[in-house]
C-alpha positions as CSV (number, residue, x, y, z in Angstrom):
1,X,55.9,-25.2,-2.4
2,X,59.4,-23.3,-2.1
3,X,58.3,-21.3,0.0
4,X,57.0,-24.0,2.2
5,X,60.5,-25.7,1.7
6,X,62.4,-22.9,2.8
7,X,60.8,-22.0,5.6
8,X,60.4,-25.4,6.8
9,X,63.9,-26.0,6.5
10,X,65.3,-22.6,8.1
11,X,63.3,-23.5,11.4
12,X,64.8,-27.0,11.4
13,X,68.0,-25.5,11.5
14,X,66.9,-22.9,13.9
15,X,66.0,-24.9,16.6
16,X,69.6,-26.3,17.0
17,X,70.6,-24.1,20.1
18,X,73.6,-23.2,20.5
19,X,73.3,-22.3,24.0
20,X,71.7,-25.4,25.2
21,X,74.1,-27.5,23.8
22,X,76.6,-25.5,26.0
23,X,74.3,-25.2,28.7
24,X,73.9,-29.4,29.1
25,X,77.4,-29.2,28.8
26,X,78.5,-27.1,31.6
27,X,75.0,-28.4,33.4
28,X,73.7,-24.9,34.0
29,X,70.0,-23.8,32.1
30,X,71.3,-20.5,30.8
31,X,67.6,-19.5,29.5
32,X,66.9,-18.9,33.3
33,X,70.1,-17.1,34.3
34,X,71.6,-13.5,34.0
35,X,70.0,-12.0,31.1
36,X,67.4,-15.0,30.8
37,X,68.1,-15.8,27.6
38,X,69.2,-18.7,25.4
39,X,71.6,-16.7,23.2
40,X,75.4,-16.2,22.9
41,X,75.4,-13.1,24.7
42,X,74.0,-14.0,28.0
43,X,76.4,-17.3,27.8
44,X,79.3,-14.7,27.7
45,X,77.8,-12.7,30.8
46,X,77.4,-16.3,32.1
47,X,80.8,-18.5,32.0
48,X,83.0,-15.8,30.1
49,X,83.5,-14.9,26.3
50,X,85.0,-18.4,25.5
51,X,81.9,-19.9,25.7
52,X,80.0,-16.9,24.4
53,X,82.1,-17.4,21.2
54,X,81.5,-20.8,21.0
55,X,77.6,-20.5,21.3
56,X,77.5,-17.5,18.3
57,X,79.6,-19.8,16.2
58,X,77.1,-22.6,16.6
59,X,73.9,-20.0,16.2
60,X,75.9,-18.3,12.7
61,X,76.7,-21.6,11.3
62,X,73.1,-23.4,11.7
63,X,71.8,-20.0,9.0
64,X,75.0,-20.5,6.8
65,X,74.4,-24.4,6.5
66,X,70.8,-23.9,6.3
67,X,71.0,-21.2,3.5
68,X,73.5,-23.1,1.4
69,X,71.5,-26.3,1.5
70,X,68.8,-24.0,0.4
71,X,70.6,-22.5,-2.3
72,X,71.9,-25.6,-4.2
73,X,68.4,-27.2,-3.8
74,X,67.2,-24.0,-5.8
75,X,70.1,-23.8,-7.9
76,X,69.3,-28.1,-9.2
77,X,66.1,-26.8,-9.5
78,X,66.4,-24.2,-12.1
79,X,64.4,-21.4,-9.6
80,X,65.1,-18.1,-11.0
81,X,67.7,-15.9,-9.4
82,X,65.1,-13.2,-8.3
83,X,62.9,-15.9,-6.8
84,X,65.7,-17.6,-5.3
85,X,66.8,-14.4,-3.7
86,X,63.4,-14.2,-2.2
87,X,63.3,-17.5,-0.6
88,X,67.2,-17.4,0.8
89,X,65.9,-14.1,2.5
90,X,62.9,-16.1,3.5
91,X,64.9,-19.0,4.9
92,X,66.9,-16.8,7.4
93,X,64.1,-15.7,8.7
94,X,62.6,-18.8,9.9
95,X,66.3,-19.8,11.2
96,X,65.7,-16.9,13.2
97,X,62.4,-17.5,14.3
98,X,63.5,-21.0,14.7
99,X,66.7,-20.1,17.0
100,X,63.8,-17.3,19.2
101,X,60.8,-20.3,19.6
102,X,62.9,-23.1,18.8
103,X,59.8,-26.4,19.6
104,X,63.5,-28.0,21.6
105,X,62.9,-25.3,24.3
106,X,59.0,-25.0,24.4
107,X,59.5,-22.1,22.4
108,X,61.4,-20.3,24.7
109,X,64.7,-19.4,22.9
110,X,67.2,-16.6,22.3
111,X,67.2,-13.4,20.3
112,X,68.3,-14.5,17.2
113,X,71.6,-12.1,16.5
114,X,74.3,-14.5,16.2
115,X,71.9,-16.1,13.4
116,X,71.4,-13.0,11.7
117,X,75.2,-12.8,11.4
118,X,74.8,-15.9,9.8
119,X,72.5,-14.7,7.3
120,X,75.1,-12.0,6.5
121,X,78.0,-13.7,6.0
122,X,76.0,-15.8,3.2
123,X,75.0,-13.0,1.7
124,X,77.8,-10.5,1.8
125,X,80.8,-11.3,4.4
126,X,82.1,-7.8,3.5
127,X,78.8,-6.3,5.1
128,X,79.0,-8.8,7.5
129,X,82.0,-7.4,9.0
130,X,81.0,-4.3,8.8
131,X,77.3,-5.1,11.0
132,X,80.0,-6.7,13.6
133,X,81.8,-3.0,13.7
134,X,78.3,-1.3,13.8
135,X,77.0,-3.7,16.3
136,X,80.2,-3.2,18.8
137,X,80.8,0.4,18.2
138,X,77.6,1.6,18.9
139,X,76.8,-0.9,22.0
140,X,80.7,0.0,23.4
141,X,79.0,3.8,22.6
142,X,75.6,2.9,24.2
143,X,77.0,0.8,27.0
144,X,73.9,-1.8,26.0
145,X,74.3,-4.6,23.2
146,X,70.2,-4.3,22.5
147,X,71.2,-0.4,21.4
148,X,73.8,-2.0,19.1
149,X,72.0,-4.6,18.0
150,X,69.3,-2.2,17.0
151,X,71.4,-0.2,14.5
152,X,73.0,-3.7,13.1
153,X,69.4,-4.5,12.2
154,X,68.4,-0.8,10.4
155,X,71.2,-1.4,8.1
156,X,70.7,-4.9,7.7
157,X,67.1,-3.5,6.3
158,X,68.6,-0.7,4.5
159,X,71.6,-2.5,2.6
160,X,68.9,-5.1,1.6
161,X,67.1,-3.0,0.2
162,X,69.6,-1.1,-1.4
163,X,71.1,-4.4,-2.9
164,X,68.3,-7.0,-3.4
165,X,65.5,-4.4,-4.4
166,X,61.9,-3.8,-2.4
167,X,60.7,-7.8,-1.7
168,X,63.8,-8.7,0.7
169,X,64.1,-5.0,2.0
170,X,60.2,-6.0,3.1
171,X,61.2,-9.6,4.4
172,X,64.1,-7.6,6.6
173,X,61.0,-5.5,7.8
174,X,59.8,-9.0,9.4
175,X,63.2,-9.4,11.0
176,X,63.3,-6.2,12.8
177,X,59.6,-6.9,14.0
178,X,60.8,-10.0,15.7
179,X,63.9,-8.1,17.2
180,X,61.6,-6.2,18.7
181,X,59.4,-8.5,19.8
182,X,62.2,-10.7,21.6
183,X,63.4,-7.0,22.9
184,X,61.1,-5.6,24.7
185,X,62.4,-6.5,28.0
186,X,65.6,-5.3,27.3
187,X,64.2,-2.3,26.8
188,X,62.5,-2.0,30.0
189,X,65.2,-3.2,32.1
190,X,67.4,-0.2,30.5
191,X,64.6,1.9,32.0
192,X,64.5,0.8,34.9
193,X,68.3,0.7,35.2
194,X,68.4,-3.1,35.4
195,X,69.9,-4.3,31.9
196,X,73.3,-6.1,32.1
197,X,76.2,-3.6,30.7
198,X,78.3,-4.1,27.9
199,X,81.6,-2.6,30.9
200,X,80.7,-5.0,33.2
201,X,81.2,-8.3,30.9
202,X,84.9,-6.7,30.4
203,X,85.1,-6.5,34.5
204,X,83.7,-10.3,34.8
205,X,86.5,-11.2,32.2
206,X,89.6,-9.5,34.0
207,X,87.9,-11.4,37.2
């Protein structure tokens, strides 16, 4: 039944889109430009780091809001703190999967990174900040934010487990599956030499 409740409600959240919202707004359909994605990242490549920041600040809050509902419907509830644990790790992940298939955009969303941040500032902001300084020194390093966004997601999966024991280090497991699912593209288009770079978002800015 909890399980139910928190997955049900972390999809809810998830399918509030922070990049269609700004994408009605500024009456462009960002799914189907630049990177073709619905996330904050292709919105920066898009109409410039303003509205990048505004989109990720949208996709982090919809997991922090959905988590803390979450948590004081667990905590009136008595659910142990082990078991609650579980279910707040289970939670993101549907915001996540929610944000990547959202039913809004006939399931065709973003990639689900500003959300994770989300997830990490409810658990641990410290670690939080410190996935933000993994995430942009190693895509500045790479040149490509999926390369980044890669090593965010191996210590997300290691500090969990590390922290919150074996069940949620296993739930993170599910996390990275989907990053790599929602990936793969990237991933070719670096082969192929046709992924956007990190050096020319910092060119469109000075433009």
């Amino acid at each position: 039944m909890y399980g139910i409740l928190a997955a049900l409600l972390g999809y809810v959240f998830g399918c509030i889109n922070g990049s269609e919202i700004i994408g009605k707004y500024k009456k462009i359909n960002i799914k189907q430009t630049g990177m073709k994605n619905a996330g904050a990242t292709n919105t920066a490549v898009i109409l410039g780091v303003k509205y990048g920041i505004i989109v990720a600040a949208i996709d982090i809050l919809k997991a922090i809001i959905s988590l803390y509902i979450l948590s004081t419907i667990l905590n009136n509830m008595f659910i142990m703190p082990d078991i609650q644990t579980i279910l707040l790790f289970i939670n993101g992940l549907f915001v996540i999967i929610g944000h990547n298939y959202p039913i809004t955009m006939k399931f065709q969303g973003g990639k689900g990174t500003a959300s994770l941040f989300g997830v990490l500032l409810y658990f641990d902001w410290r670690f939080a900040v410190l996935g933000f300084m993994i995430l942009v020194i190693f895509s500045l390093i790479s040149n490509y934010f999926v390369f980044g966004t890669l090593i965010l997601y191996v210590s997300f999966m290691l500090y969990t487990t590390y922290i919150y024991g074996r069940v949620p280090g296993v739930i993170t497991l599910v996390y990275m599956g989907f990053f790599f699912i929602k990936h793969i593209d990237n991933f070719k288009r670096i082969v192929n030499k046709e992924e956007v770079m990190v050096s020319s978002l910092f060119r469109r800015e000075a433009n």
